[in-house]
Backbone bond lengths (Angstrom), bond angles and torsions (degrees), N, CA, C in turn:
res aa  C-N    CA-C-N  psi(-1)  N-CA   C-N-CA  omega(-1)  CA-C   N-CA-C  phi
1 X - - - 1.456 - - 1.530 108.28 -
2 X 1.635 102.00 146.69 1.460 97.46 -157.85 1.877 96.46 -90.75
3 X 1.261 105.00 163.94 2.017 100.36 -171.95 2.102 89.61 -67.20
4 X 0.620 127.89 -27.78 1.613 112.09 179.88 1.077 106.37 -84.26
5 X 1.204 136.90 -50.32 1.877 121.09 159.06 1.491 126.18 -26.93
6 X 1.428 82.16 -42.15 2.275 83.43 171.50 1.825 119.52 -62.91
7 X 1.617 90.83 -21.50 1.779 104.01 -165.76 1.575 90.26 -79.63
8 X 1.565 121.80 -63.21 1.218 134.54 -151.81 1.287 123.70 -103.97
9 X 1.729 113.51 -17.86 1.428 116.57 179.34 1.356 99.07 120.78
10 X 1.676 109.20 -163.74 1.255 122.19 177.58 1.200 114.21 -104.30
11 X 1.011 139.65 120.05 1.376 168.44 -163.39 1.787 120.53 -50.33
12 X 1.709 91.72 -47.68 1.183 108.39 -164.80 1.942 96.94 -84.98
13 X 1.248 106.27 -33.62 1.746 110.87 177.95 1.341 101.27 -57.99
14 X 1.346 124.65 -37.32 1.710 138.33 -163.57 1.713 88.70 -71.53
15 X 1.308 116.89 -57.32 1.413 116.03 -169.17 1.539 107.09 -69.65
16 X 1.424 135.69 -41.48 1.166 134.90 -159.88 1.841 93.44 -70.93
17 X 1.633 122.01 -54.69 0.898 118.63 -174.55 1.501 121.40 -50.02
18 X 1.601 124.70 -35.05 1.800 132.84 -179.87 1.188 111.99 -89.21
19 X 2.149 120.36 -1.30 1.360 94.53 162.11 1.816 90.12 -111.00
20 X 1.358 141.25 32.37 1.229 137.21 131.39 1.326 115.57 -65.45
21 X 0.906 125.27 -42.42 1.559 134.48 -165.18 1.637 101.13 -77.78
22 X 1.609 117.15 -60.55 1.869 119.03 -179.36 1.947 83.11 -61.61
23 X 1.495 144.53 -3.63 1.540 109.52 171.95 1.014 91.31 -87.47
24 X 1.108 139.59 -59.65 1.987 140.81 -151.79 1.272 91.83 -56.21
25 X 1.677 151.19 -43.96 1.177 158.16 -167.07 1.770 105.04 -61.59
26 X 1.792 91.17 -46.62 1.891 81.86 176.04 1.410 124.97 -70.05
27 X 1.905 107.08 -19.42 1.731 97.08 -147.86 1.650 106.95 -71.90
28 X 1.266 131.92 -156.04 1.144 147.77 -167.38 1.852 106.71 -84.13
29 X 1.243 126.12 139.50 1.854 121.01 -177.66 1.789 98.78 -29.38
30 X 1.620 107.54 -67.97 1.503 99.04 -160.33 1.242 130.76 -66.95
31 X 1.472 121.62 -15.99 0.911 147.18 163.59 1.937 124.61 -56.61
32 X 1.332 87.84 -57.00 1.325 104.15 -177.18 1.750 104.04 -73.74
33 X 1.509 108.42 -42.66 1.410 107.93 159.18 1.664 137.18 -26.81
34 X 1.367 95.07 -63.06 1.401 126.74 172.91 1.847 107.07 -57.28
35 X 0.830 121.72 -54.33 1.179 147.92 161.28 1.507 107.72 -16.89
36 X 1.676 108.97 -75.56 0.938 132.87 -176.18 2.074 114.05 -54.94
37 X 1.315 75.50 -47.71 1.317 92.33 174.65 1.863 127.56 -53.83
38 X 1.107 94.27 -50.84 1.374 118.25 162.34 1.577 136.54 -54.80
39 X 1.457 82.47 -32.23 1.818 105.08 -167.04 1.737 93.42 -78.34
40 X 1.557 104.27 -47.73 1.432 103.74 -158.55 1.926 95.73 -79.22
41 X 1.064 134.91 -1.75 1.638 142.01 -175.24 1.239 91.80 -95.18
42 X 1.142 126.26 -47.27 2.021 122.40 -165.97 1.736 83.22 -102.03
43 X 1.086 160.43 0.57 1.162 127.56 173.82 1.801 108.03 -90.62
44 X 1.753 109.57 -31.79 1.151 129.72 164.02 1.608 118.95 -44.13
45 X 1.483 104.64 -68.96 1.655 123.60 -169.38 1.606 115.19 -94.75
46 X 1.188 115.11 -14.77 2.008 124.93 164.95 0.734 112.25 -47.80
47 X 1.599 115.93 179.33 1.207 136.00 174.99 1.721 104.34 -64.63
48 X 1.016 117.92 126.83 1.410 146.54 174.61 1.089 121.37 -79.33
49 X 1.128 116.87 -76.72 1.657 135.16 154.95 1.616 131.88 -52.75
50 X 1.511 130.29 8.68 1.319 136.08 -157.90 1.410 85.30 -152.61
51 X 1.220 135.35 102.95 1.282 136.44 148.51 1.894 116.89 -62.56
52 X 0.996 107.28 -43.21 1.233 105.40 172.77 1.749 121.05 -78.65
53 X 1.341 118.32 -14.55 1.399 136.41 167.75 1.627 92.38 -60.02
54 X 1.398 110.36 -87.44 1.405 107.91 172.86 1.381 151.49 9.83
55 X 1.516 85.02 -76.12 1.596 124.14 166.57 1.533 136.37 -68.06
56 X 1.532 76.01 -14.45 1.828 111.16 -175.23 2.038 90.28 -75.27
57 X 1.584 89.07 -68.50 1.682 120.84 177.28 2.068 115.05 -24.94
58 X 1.048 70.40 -58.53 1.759 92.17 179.43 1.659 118.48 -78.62
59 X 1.194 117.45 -27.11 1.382 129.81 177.77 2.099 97.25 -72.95
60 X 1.365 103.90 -43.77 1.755 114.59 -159.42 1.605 94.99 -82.00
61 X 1.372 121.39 -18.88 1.462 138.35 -162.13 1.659 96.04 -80.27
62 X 1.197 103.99 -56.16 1.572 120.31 -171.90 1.127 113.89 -69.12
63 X 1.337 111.57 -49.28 1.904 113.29 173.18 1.592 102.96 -54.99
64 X 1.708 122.00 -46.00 1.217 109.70 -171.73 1.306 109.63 -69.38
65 X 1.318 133.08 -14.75 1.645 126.42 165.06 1.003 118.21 -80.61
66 X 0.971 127.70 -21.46 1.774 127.50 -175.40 1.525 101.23 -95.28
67 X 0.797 124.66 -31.47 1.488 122.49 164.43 1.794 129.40 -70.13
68 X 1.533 87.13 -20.29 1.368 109.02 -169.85 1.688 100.95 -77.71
69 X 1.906 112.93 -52.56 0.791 137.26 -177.80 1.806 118.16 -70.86
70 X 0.855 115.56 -20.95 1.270 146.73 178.85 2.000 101.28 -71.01
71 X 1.294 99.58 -75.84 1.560 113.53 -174.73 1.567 116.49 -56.99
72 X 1.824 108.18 -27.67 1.349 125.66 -169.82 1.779 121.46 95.11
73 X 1.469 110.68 14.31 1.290 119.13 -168.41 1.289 117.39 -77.40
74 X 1.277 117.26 96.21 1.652 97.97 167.80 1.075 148.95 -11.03
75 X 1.306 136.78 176.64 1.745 123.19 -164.67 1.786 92.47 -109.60
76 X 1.512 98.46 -32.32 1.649 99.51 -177.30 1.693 106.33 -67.11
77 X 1.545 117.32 -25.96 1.671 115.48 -164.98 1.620 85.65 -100.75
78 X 1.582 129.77 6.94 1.404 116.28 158.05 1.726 105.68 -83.64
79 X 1.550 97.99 -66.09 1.544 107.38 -170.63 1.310 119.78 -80.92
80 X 1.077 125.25 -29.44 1.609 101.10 158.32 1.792 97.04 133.46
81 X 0.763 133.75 -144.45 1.516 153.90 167.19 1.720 109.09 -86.79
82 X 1.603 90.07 -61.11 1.832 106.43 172.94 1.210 121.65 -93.70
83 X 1.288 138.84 117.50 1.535 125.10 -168.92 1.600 86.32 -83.46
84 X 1.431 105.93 -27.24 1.760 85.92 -175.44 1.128 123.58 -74.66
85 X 0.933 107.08 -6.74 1.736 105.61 178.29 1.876 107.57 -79.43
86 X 1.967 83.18 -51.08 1.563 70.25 166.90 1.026 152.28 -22.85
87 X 1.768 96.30 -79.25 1.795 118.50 149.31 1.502 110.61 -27.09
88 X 0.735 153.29 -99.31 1.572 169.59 -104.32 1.509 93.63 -104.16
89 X 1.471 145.92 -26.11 1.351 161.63 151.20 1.591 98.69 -52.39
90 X 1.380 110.62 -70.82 1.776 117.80 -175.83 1.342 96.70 -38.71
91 X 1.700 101.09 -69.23 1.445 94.06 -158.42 1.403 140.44 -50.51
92 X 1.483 106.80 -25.89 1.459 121.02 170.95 1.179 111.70 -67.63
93 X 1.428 142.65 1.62 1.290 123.93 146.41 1.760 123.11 -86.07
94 X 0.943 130.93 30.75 1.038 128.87 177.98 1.594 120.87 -142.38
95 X 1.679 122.15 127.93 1.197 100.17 -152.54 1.830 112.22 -87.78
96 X 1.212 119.70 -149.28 1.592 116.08 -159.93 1.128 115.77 60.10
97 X 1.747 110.73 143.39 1.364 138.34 -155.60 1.598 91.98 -97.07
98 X 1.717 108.74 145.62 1.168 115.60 157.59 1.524 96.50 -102.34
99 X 1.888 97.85 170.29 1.564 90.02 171.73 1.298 118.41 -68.83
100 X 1.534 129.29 -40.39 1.409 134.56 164.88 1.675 115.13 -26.24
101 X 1.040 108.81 -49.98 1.600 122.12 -171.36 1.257 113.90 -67.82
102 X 1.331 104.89 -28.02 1.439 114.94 -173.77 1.446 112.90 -103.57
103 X 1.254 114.32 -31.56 1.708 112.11 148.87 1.570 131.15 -46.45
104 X 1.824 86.33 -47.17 2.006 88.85 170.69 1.071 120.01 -60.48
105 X 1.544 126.29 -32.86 1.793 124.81 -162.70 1.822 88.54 -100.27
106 X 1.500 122.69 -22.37 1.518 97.27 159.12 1.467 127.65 -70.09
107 X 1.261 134.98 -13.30 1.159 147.07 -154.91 1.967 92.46 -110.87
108 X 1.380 105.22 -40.77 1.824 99.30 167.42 1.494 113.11 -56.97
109 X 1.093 117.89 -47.70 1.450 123.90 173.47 1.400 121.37 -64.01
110 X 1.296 112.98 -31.25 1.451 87.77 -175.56 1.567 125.63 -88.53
111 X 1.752 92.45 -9.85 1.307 109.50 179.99 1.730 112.68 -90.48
112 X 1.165 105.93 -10.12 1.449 110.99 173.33 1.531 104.50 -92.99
113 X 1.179 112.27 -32.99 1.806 111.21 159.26 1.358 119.30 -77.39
114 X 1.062 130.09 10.56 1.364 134.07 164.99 1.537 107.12 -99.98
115 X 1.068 110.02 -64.79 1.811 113.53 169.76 1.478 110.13 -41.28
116 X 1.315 105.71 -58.56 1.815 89.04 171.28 1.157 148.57 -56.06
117 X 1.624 95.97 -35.17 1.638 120.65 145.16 1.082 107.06 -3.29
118 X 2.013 96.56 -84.52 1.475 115.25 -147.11 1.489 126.32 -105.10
119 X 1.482 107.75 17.37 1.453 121.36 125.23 1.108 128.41 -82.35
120 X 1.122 128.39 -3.34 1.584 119.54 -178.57 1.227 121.66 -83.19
C-alpha cells in the first residue's frame, strides 16, 4: 500500500466507484432515476464497514440497470411492487455490516437474553 493510500484509502475503490457513477450518468431518465434512488437507500443502509463490499453493491446495481435498460424492462418489472424490499433483498447479498443491521441483531440478542433471563 502506497503511503497516500493510508491518508486517503484505496484508490482503485475511488476509481471503481466514478466509473459506476459516469454509468448511471449514461443510462436512460428512468433508469438513471431509479438508480439514484437506490444509490442513496444502499449508500444509507449498506455495508458500512466494507468499502469494497459497497463498491462491489453498486458495480452489480448498475449492470442490473443497464441491462435492465438495455432489454426495455421497466423499473416496476426490475423492483418489484416494494423497492424496499428490493433494496433490503439486494443488500443481503453482499457482505459488511451496516449500522442498522447491526442494531437489529443487537436488539435480537438482547431480547433473546432477556427471555432467557426470565425463564431461568
Amino acid at each position: 500500500m502506497a503511503w497516500y493510500e493510508k491518508i486517503i484509502g484505496d484508490l482503485g475503490e475511488k476509481k471503481r466507484y466514478l466509473a459506476y457513477k459516469a454509468r448511471v450518468k449514461r443510462l436512460p431518465e428512468p433508469y438513471r432515476q431509479a438508480a439514484a434512488a437506490l444509490e442513496r437507500y444502499l449508500l444509507h443502509l449498506g455495508p458500512s464497514d466494507s468499502g469494497s463490499s459497497l463498491v462491489a453493491m453498486l458495480d452489480d446495481l448498475g449492470d442490473l440497470l443497464e441491462q435492465s435498460a438495455a432489454a426495455g424492462t421497466p423499473i416496476r418489472d426490475v423492483v418489484g411492487s416494494d423497492p424496499v424490499s428490493f433494496a433490503e433483498t439486494f443488500m443481503e447479498n453482499y457482505g459488511g455490516g451496516s449500522w442498522i443491521r447491526k442494531e437489529r441483531a443487537r436488539l435480537e440478542r438482547a431480547i433473546e437474553a432477556a427471555e432467557h433471563d426470565d425463564t431461568a
